[in-house]
LUMKE-112475 format. One record per residue: x, y, z of N, C-alpha, C, O, CB in turn. Coordinates in Angstrom, 1 decimal. Glycine has a CB too. Example, Ala and Ser with C-alpha at 12.3 -4.5 7.8 and 13.67 -1.06 7.14 Angstrom:
2
+--------+--------+--------+--------+--------+--------+--------+--------+--------+--------+--------+--------+--------+--------+--------+
|    n_u |    n_v |    n_w |   ca_u |   ca_v |   ca_w |    c_u |    c_v |    c_w |    o_u |    o_v |    o_w |   cb_u |   cb_v |   cb_w |
+--------+--------+--------+--------+--------+--------+--------+--------+--------+--------+--------+--------+--------+--------+--------+
|   13.2 |   -5.7 |    7.8 |   12.3 |   -4.5 |    7.8 |   13.2 |   -3.3 |    7.8 |   14.2 |   -3.3 |    8.5 |   11.3 |   -4.5 |    9.0 |
|   12.8 |   -2.2 |    7.1 |   13.7 |   -1.1 |    7.1 |   12.9 |    0.0 |    7.9 |   13.4 |    1.1 |    8.0 |   14.1 |   -0.6 |    5.7 |
+--------+--------+--------+--------+--------+--------+--------+--------+--------+--------+--------+--------+--------+--------+--------+
END
This chain:
134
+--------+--------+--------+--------+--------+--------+--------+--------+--------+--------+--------+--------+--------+--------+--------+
|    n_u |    n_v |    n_w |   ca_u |   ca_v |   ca_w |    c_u |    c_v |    c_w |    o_u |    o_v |    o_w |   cb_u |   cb_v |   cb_w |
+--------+--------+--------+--------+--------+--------+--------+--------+--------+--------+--------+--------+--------+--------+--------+
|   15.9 |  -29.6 |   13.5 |   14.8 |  -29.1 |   12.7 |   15.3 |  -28.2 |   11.6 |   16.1 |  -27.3 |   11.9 |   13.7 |  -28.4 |   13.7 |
|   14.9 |  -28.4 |   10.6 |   15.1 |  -27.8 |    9.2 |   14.2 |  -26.3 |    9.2 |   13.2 |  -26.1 |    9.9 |   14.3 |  -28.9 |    7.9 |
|   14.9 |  -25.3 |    8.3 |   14.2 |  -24.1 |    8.1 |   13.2 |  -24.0 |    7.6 |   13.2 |  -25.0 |    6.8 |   14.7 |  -23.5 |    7.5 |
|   12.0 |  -23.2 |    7.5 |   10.6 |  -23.7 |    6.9 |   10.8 |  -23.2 |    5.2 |    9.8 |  -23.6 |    4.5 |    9.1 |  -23.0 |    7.8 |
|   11.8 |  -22.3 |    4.7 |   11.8 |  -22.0 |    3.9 |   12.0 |  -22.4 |    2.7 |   13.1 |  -21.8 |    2.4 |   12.1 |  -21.5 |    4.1 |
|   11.7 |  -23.0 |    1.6 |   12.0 |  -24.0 |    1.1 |   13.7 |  -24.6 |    0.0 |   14.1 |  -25.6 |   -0.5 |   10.8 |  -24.0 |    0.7 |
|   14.2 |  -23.1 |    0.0 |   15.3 |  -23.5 |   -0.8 |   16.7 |  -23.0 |    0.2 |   17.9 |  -22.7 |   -0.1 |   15.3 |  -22.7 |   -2.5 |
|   16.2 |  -23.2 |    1.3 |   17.6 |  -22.9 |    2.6 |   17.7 |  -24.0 |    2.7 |   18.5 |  -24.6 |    2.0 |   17.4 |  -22.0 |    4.1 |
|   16.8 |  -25.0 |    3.8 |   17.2 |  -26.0 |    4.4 |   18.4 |  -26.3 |    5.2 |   19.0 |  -27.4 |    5.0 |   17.0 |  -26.5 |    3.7 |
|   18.8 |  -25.2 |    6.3 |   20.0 |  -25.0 |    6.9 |   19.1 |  -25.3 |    8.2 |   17.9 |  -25.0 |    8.4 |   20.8 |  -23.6 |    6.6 |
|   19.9 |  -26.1 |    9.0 |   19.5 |  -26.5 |   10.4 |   19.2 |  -24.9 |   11.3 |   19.8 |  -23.8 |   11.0 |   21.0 |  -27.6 |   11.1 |
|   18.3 |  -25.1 |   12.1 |   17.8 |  -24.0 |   12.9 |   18.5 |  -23.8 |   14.3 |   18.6 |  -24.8 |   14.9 |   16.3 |  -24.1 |   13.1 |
|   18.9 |  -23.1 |   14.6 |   20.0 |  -22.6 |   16.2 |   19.0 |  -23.0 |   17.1 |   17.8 |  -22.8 |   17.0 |   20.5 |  -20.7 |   16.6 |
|   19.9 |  -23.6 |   18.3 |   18.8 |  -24.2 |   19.5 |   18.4 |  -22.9 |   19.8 |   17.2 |  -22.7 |   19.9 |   19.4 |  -25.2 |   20.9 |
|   19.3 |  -21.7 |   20.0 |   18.8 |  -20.4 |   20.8 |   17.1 |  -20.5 |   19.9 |   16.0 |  -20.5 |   20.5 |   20.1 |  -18.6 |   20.3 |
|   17.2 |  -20.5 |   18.9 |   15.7 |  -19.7 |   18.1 |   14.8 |  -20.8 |   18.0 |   13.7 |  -20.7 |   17.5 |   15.9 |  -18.9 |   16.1 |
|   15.3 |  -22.4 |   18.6 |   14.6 |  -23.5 |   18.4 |   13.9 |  -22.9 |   20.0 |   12.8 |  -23.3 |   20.1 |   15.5 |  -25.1 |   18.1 |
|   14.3 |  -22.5 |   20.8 |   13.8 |  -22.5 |   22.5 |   12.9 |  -21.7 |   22.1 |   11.8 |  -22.2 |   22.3 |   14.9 |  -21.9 |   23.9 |
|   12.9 |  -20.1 |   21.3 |   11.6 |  -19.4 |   21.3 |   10.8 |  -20.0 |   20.2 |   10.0 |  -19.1 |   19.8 |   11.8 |  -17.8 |   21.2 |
|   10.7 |  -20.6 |   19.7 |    9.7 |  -21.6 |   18.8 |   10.0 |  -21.2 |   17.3 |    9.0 |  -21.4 |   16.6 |    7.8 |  -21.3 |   19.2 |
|   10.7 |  -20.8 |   16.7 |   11.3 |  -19.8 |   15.7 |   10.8 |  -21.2 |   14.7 |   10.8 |  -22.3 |   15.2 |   13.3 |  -19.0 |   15.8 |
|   10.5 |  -21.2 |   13.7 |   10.4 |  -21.8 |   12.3 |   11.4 |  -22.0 |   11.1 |   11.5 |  -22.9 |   10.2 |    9.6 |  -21.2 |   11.7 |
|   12.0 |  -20.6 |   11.3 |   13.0 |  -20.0 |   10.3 |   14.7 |  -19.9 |   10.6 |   14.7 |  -18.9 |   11.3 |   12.4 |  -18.6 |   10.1 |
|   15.7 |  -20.3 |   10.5 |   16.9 |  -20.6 |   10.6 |   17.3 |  -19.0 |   11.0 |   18.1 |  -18.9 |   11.9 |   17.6 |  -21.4 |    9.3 |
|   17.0 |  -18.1 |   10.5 |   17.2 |  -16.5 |   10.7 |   16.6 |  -15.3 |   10.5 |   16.3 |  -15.2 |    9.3 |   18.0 |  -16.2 |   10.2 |
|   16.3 |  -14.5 |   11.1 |   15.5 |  -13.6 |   10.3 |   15.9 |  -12.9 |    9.0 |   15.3 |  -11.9 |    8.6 |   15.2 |  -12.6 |   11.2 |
|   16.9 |  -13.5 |    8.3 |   16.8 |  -12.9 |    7.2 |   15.8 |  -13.9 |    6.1 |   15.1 |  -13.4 |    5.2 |   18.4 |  -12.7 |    6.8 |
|   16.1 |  -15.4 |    6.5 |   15.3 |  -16.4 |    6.2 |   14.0 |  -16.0 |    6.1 |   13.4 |  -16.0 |    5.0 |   15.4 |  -17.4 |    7.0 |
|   13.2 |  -15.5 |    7.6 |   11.9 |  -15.0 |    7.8 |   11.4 |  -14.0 |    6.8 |   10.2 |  -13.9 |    6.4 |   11.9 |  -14.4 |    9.0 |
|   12.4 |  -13.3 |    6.6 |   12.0 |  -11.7 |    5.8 |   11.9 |  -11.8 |    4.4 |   11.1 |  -11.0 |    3.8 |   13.0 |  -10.5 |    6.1 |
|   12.7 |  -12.7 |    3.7 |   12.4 |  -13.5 |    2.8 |   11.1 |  -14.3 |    2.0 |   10.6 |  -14.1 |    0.9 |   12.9 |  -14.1 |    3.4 |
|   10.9 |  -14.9 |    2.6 |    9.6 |  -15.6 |    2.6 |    8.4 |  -14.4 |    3.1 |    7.2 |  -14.3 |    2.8 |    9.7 |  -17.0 |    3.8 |
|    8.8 |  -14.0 |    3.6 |    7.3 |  -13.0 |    4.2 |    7.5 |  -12.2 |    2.6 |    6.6 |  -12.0 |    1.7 |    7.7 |  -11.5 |    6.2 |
|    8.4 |  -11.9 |    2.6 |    8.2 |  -10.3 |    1.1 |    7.9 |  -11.6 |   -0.1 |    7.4 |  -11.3 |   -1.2 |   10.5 |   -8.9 |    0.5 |
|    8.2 |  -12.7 |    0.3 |    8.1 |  -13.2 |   -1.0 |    5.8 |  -13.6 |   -0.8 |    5.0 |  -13.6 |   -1.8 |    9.6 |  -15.1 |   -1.2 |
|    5.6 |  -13.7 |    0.2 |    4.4 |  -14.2 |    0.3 |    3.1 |  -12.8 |    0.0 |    2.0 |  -12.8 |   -0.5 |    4.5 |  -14.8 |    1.9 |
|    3.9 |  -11.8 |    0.6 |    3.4 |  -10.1 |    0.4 |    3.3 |   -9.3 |   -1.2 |    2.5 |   -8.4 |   -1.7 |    4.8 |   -9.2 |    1.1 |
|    4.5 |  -10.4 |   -2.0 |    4.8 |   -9.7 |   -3.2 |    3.7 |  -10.6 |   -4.5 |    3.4 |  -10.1 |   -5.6 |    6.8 |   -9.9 |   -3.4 |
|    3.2 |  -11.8 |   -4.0 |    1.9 |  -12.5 |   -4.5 |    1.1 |  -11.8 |   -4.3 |    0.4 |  -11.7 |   -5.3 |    1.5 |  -13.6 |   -4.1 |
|    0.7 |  -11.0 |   -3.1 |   -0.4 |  -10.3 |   -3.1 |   -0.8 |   -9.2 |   -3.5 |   -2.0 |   -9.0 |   -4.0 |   -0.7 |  -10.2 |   -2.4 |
|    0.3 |   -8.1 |   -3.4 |    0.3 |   -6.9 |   -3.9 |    1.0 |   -6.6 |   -5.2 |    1.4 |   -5.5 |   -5.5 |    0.7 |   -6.2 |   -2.9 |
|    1.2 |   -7.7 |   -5.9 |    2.4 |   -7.5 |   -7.1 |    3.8 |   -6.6 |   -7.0 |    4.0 |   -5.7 |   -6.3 |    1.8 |   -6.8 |   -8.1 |
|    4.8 |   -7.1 |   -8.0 |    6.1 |   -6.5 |   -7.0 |    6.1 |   -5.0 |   -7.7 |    6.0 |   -4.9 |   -8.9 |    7.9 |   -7.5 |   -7.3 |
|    6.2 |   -4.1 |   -7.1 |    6.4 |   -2.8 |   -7.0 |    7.8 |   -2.3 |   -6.5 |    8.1 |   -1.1 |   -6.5 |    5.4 |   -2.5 |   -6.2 |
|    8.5 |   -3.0 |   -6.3 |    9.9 |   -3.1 |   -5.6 |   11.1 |   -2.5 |   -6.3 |   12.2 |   -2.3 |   -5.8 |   10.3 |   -4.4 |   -5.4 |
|   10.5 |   -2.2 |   -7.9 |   11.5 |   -1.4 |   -9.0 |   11.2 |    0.1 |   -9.0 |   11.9 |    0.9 |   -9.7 |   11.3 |   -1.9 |  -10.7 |
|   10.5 |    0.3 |   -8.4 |   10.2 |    1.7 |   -8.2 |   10.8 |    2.5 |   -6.8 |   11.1 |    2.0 |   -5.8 |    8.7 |    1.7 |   -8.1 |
|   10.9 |    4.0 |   -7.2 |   11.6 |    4.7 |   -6.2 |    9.8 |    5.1 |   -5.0 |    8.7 |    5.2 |   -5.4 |   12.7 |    6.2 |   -7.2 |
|   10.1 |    5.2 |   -4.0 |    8.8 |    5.6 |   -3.4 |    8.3 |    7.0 |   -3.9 |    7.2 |    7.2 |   -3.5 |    8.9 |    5.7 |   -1.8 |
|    8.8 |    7.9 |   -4.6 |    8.1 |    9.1 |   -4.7 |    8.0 |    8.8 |   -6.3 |    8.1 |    9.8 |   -7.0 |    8.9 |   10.5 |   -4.0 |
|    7.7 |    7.3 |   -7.3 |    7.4 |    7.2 |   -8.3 |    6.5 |    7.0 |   -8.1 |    5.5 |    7.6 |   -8.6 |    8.0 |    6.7 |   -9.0 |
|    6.3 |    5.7 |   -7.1 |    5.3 |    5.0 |   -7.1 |    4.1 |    5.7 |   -6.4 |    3.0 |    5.4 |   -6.8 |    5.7 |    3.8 |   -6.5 |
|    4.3 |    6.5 |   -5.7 |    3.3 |    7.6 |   -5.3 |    2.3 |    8.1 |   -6.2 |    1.1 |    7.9 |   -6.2 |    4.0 |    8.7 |   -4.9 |
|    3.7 |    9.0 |   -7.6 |    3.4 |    9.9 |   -8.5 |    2.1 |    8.8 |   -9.4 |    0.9 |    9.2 |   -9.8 |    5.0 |   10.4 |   -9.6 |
|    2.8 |    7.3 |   -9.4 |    1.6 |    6.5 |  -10.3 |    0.7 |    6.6 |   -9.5 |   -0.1 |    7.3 |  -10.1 |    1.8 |    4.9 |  -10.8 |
|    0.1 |    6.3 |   -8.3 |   -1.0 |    6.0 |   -7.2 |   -2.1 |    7.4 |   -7.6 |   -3.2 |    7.3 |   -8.1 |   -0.2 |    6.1 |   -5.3 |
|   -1.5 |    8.5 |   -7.1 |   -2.2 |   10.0 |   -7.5 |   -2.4 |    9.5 |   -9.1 |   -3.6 |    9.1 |   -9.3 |   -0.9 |   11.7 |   -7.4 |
|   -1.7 |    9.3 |  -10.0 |   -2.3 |    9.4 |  -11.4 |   -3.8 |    8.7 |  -11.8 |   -4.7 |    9.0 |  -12.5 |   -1.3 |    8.8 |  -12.2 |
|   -3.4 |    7.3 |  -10.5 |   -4.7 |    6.5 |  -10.5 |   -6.0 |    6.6 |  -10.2 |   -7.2 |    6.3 |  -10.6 |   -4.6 |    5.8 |  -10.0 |
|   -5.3 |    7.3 |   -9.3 |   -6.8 |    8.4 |   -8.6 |   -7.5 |    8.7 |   -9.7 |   -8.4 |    8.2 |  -10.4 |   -6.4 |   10.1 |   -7.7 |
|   -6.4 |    9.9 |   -9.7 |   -7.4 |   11.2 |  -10.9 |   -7.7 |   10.6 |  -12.2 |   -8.7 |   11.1 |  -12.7 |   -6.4 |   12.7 |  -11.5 |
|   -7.0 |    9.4 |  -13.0 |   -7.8 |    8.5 |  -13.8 |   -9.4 |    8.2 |  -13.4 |  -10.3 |    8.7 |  -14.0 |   -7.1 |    7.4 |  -13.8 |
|   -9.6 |    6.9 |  -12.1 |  -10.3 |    6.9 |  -11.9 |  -11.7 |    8.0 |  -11.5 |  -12.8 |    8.1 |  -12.1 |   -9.9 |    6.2 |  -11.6 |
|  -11.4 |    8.6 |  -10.7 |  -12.1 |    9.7 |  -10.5 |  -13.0 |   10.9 |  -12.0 |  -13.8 |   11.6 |  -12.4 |  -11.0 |   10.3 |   -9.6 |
|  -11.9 |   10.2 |  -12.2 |  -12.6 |   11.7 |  -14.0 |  -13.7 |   10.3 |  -14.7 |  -14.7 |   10.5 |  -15.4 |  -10.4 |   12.6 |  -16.2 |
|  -13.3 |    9.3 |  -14.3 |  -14.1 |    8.2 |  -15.3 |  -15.6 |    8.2 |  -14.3 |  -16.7 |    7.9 |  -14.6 |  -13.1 |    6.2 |  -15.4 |
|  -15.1 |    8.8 |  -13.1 |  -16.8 |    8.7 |  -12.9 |  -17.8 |    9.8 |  -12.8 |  -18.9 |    9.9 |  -12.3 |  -17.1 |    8.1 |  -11.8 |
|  -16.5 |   10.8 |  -13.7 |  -17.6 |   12.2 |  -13.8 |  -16.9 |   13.4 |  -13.0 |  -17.5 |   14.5 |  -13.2 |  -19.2 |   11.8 |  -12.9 |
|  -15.7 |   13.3 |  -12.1 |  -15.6 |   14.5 |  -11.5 |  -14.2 |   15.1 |  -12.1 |  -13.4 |   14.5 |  -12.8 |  -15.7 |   14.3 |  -10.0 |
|  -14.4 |   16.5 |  -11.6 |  -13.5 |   17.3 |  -12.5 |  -12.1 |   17.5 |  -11.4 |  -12.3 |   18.2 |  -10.3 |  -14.4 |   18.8 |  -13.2 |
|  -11.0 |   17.0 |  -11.7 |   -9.8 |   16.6 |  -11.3 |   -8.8 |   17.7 |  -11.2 |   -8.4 |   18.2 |  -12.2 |   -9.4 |   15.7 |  -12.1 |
|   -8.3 |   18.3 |   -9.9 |   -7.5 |   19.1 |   -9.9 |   -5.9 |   18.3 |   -9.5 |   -6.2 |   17.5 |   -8.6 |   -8.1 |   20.2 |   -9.1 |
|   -4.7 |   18.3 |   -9.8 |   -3.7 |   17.9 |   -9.0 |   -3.0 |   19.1 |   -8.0 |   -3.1 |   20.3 |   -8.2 |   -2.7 |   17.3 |   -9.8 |
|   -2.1 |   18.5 |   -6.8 |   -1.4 |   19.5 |   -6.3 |   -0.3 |   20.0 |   -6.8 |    0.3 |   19.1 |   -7.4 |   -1.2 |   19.3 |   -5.3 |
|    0.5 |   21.3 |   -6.8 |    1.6 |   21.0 |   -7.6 |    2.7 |   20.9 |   -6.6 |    3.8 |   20.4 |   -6.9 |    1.8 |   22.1 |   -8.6 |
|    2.4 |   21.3 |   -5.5 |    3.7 |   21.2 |   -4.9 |    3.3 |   20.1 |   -3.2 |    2.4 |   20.1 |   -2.4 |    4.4 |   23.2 |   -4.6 |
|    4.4 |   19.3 |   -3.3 |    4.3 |   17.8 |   -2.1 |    3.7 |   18.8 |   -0.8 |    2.9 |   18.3 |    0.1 |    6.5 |   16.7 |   -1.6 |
|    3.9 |   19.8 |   -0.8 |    3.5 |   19.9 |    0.9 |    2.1 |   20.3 |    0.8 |    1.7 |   20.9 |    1.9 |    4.4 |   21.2 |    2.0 |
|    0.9 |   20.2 |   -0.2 |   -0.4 |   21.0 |    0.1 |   -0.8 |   20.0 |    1.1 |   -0.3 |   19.1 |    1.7 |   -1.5 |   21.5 |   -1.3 |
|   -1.8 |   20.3 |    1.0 |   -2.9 |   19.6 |    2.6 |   -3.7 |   18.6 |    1.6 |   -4.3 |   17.8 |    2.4 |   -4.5 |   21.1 |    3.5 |
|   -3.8 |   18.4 |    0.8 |   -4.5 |   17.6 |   -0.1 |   -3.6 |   16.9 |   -1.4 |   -2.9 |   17.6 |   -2.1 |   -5.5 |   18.6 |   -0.6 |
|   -3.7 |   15.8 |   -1.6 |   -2.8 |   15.1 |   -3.1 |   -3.9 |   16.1 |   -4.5 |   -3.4 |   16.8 |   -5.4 |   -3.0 |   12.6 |   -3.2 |
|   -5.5 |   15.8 |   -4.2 |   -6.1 |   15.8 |   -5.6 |   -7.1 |   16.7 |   -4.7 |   -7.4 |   16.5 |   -3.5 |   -6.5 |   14.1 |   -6.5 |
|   -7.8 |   17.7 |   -5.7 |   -9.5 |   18.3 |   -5.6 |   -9.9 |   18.1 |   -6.7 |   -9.4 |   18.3 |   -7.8 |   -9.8 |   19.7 |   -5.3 |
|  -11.2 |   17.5 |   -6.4 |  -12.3 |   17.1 |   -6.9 |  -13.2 |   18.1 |   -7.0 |  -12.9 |   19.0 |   -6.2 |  -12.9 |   16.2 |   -6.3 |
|  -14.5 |   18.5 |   -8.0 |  -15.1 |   18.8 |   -8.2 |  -16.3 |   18.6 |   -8.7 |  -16.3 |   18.7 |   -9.9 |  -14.6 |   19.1 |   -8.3 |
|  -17.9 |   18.2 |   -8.1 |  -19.0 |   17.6 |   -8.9 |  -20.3 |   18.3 |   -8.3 |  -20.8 |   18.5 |   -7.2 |  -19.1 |   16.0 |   -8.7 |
|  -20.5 |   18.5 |   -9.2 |  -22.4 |   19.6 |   -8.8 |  -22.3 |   20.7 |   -7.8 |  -23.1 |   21.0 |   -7.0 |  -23.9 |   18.6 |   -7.8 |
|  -20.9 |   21.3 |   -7.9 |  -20.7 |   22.4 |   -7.2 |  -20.1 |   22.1 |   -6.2 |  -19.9 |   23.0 |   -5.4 |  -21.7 |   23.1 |   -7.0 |
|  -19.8 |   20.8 |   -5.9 |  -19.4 |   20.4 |   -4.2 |  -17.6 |   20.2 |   -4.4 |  -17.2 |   19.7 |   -5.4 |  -20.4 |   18.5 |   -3.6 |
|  -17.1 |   20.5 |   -3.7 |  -15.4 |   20.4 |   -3.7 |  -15.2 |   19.1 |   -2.8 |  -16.1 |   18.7 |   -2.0 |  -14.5 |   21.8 |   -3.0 |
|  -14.0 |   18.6 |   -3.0 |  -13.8 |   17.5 |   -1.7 |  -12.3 |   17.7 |   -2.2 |  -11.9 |   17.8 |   -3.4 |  -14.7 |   15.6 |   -1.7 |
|  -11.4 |   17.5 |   -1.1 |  -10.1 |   17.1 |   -1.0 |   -9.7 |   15.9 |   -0.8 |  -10.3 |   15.4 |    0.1 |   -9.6 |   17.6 |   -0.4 |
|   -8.7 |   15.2 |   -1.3 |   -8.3 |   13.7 |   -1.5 |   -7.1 |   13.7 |   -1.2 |   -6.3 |   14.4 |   -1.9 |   -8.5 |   13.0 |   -2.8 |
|   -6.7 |   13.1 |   -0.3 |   -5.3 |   12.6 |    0.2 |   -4.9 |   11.1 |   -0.6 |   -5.6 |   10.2 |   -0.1 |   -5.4 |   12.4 |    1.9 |
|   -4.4 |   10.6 |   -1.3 |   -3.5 |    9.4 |   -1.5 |   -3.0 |    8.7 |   -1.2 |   -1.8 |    9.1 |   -1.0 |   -3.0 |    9.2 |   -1.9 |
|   -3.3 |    7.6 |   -0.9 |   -1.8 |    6.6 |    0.3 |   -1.8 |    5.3 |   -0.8 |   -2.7 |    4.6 |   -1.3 |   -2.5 |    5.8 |    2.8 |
|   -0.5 |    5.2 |   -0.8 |    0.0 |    3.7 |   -1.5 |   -0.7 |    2.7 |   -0.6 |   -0.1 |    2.5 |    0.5 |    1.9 |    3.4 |   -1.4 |
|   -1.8 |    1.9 |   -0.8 |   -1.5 |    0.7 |    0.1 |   -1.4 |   -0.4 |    0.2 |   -1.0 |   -0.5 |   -1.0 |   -2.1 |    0.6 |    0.6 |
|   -1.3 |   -2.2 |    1.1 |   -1.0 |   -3.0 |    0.7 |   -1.9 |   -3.9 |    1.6 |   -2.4 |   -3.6 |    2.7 |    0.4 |   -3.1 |    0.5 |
|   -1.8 |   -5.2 |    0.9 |   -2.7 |   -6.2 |    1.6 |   -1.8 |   -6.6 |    2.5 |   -0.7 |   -6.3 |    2.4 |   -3.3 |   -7.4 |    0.9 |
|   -2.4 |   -7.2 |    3.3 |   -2.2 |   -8.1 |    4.7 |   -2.6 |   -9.7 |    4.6 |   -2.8 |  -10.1 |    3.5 |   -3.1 |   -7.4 |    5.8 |
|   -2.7 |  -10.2 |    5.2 |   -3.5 |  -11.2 |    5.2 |   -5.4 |  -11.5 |    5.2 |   -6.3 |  -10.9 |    5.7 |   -3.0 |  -11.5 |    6.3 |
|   -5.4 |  -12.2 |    4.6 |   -7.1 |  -12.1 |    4.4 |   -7.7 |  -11.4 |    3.9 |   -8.9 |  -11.4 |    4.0 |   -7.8 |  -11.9 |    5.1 |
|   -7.0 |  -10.7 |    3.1 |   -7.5 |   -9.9 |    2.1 |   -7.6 |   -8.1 |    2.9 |   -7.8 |   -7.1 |    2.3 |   -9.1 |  -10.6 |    1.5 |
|   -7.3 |   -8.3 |    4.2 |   -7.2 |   -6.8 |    5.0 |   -5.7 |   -6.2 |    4.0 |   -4.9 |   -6.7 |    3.3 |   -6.8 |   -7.1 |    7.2 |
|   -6.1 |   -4.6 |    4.6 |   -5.3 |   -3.7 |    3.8 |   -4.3 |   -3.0 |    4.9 |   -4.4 |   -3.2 |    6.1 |   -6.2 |   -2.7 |    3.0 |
|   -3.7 |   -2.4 |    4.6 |   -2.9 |   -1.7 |    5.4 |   -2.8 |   -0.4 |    5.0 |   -2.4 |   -0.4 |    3.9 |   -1.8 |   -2.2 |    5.6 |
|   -3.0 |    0.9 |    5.4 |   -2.6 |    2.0 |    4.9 |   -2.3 |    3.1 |    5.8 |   -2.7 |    3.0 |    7.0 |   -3.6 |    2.3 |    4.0 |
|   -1.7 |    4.0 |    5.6 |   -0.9 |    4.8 |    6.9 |   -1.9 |    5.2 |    7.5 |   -3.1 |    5.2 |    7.2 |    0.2 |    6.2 |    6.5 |
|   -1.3 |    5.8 |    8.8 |   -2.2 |    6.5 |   10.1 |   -2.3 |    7.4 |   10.3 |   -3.2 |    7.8 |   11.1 |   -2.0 |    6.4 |   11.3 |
|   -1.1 |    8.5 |    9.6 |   -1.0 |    9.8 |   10.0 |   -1.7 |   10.5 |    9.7 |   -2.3 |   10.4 |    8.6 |   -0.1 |   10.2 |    9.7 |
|   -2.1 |   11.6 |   10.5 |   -3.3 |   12.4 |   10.4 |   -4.0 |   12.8 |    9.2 |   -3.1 |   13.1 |    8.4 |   -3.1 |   13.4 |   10.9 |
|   -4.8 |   13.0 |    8.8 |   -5.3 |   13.5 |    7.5 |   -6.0 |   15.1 |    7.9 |   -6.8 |   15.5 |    8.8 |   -6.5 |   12.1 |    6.6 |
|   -5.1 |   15.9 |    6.3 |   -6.0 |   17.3 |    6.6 |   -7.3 |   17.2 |    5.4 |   -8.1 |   18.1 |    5.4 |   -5.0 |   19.0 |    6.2 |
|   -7.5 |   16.0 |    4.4 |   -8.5 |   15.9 |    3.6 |  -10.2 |   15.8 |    3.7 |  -10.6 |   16.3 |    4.8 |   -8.2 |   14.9 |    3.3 |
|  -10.9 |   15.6 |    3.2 |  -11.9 |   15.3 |    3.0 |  -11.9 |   13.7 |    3.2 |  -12.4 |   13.1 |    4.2 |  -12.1 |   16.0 |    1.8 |
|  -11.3 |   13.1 |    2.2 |  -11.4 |   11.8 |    1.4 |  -10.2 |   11.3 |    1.4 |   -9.2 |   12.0 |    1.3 |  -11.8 |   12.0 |    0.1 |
|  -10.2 |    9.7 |    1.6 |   -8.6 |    8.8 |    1.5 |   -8.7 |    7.9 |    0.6 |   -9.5 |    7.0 |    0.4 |   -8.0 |    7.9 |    2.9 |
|   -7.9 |    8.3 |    0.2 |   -8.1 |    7.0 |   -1.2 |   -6.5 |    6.3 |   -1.0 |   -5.4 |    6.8 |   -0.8 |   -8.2 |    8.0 |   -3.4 |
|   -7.0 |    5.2 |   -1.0 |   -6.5 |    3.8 |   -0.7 |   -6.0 |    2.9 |   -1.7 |   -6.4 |    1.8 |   -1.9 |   -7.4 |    3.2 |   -0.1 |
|   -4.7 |    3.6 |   -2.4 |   -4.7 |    2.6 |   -4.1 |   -4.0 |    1.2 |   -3.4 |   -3.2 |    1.2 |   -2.5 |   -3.1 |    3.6 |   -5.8 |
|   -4.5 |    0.0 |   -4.2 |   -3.7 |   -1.2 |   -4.3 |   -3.7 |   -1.8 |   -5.0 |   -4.5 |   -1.5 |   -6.0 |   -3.8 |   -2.0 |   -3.8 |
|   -2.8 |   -2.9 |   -5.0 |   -2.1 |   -3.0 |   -6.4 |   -3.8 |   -3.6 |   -7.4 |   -3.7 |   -3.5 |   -8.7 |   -0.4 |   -4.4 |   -6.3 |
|   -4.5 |   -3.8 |   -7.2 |   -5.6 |   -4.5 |   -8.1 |   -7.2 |   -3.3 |   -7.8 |   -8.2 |   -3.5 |   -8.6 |   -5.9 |   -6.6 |   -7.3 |
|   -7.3 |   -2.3 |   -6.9 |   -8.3 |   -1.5 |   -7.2 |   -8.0 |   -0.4 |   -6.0 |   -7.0 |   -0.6 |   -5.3 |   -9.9 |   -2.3 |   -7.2 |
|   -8.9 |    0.7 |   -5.8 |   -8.8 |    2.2 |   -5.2 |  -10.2 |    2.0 |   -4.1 |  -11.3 |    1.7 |   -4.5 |   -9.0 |    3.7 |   -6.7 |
|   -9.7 |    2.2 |   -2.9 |  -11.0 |    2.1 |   -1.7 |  -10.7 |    3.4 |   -1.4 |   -9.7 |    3.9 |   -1.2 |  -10.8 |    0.9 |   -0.1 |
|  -12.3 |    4.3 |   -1.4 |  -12.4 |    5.1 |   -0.9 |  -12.8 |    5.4 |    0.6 |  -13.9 |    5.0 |    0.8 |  -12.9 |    5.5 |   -1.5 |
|  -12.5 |    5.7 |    1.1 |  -12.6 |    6.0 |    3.1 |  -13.2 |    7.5 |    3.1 |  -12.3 |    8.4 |    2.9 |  -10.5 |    6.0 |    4.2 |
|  -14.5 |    8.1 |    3.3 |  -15.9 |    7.3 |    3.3 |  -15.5 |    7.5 |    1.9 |  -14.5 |    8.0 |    1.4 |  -17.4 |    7.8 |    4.0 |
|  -17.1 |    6.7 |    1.1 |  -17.3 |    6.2 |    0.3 |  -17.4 |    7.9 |   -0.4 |  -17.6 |    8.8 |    0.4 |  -18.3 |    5.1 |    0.3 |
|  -17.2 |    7.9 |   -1.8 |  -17.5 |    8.7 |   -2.4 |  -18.7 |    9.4 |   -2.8 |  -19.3 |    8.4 |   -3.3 |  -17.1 |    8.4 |   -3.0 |
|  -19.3 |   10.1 |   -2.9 |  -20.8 |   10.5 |   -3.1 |  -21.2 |   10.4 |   -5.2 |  -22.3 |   10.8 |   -5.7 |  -20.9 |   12.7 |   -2.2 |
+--------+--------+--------+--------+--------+--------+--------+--------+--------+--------+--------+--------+--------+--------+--------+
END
């Protein structure tokens, strides 16, 4: 049986043919998966992680001032909050997470505790707020 990937085509090892494997290796696998990941989320892959961050926060606070609220940033990585907001006297804190699709259009975005108010959820094509924004 042939690799499912389409420009390998290297015969598959009985060992990975016994657990039902598709893919000649997991480097084969990982391959095709980033290549199937990178259609969905656009490639971002030239970026260092604490650039691509710095753009995510920028997006925020772009969007956010376009719908009226007044935008604070943090200055230094360890506050409790990425962005504060400000509208009709009400404050909210916003945490930022890079995130990425999954299959089906599901998202993925980190788990780790939040000290925020608000999660904003950038991907590569729009910003989900977790709850919704007021």
């Amino acid at each position: 049986m042939k690799c499912k990937r389409q420009d390998c085509g290297k015969a598959i090892p009985q060992k990975r043919l016994n657990r039902r494997a598709v893919y000649c290796s997991t480097r084969c696998r990982n391959i095709e998966v980033r290549e199937l990941y990178d259609g969905l989320n656009g490639r971002q892959t030239d970026l260092s992680p604490g650039t691509r961050g710095a753009v995510s926060e920028l997006r925020v606070a772009a969007d956010l001032m376009e719908r009226g609220y007044e935008v604070f940033r943090a200055l230094s990585p360890s506050c409790s909050c990425d962005i504060a907001v400000l509208k009709d006297g009400r404050l909210l804190r916003i945490e930022c997470r890079t995130g990425r699709y999954l299959k089906e259009c599901r998202y993925f975005k980190s788990t780790q505790r939040l000290r925020a108010d608000v999660l904003a959820v950038i991907l590569h094509d729009k910003i989900v707020y977790e709850p919704d924004l007021p």
